[in-house]
C-alpha positions as CSV (number, residue, x, y, z in Angstrom):
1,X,50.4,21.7,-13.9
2,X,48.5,21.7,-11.0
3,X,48.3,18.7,-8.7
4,X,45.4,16.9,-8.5
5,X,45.4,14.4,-5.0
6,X,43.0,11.8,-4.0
7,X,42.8,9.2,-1.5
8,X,41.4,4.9,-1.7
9,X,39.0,4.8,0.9
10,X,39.6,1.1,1.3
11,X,43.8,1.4,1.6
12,X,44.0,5.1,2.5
13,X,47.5,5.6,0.2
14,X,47.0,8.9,-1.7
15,X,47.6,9.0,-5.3
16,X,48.3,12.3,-6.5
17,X,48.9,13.2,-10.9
18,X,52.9,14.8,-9.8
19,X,54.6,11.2,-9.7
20,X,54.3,8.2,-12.5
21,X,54.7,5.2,-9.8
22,X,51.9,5.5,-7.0
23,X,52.0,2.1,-4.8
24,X,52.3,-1.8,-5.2
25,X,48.7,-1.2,-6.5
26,X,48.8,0.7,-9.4
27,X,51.0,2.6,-11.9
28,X,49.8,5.4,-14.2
29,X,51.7,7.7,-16.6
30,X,50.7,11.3,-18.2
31,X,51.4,11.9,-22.0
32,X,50.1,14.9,-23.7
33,X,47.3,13.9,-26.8
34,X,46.7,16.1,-29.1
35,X,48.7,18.9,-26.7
36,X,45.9,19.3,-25.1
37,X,44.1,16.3,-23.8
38,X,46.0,14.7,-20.5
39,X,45.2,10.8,-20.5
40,X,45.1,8.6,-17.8
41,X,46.5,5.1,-18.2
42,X,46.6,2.6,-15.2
43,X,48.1,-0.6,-15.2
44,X,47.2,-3.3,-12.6
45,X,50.1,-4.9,-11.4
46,X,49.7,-8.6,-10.1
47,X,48.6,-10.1,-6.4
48,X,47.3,-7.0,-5.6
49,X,43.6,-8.1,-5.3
50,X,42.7,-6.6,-1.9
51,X,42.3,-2.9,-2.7
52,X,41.7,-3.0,-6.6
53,X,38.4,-2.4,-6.1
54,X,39.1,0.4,-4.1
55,X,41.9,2.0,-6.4
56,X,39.8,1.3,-9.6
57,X,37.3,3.9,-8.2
58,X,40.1,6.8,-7.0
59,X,41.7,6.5,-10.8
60,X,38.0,7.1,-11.8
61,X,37.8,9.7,-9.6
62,X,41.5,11.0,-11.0
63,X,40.6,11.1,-14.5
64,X,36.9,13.4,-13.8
65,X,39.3,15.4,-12.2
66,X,41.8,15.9,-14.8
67,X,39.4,16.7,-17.3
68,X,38.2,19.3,-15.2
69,X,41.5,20.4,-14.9
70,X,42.3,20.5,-18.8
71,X,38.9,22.1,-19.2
72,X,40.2,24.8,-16.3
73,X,43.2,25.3,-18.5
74,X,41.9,25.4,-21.7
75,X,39.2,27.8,-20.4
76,X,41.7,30.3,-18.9
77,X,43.4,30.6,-22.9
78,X,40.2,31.6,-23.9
79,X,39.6,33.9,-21.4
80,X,43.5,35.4,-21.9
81,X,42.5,35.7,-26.0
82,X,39.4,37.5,-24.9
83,X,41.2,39.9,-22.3
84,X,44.1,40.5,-25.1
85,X,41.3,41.1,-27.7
86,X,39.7,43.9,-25.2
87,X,43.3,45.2,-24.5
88,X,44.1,46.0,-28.0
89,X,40.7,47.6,-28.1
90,X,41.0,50.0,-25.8
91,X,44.5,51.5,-26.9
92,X,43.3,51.9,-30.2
93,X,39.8,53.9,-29.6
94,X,37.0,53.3,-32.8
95,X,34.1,54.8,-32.8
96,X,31.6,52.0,-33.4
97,X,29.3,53.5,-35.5
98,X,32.0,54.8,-37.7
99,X,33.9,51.7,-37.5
100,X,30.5,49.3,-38.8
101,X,29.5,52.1,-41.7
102,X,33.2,51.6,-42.9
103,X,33.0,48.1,-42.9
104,X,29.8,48.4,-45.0
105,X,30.9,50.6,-47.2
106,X,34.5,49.0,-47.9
107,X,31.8,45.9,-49.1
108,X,29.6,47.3,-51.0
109,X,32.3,49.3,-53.2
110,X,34.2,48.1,-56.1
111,X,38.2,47.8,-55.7
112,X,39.3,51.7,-56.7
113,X,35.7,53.1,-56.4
114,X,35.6,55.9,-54.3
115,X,33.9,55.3,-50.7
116,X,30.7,56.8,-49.9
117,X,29.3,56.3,-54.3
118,X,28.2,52.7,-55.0
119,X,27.1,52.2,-58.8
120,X,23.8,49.9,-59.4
121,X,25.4,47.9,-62.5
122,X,21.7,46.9,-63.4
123,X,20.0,50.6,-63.8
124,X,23.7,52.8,-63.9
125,X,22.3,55.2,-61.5
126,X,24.9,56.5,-59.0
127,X,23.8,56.3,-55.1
128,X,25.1,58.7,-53.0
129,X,25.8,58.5,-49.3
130,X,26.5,61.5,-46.7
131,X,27.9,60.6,-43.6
């Protein structure tokens, strides 16, 4: 996972998404929901008043970015499934219009009915196709 940094403009420590304990102000932990969706949980400790102000904004701040950052990720699996689906494509070379007057045809037959002849069961004429 990629790190994600940020800094409390009132305090200046730098909180970063890499560690679970980040200073006397705050600590935050990662767990996985749903395997996809990171969540950010921060716990205020006591007599640290000064900066929470401060600190409550940067964990703001943290969680836009981590979204973004699942977003990123999730993103990049969908472009890898779209890349692998173009991959297989071109090793196996279709001709399109071959490939979409199968498809019809494998529809619009009965199971065991020869492709190309589709019977109208309302009139019994037989309809012919050349390809």
């Amino acid at each position: 996972m990629e790190s994600v940094w940020s800094k409390c403009k009132w305090c200046n420590n730098i909180y970063g998404t890499n560690i679970t304990r980040l200073t006397q102000h705050f600590t935050y932990d990662f767990s996985l929901k749903n395997r996809s969706m990171l969540e950010l949980r921060a716990y205020k400790k006591e007599g640290s008043n000064k900066h929470i102000r401060g600190c409550s904004s940067v964990l703001e701040k943290l969680k836009l970015q981590i979204r973004e950052l699942d977003a990123r990720q999730r993103g990049n699996v969908t472009l890898l499934a779209t890349q692998e689906k173009a991959s297989r494509a071109s090793r196996e070379p279709i001709d399109e219009e071959e490939a979409m007057a199968q498809a019809w045809w494998e529809g619009a037959r009965e199971p065991g009915e020869p492709i190309g002849m589709e019977q109208d069961k309302t009139e019994g004429t037989n309809l012919t196709c050349i390809v």
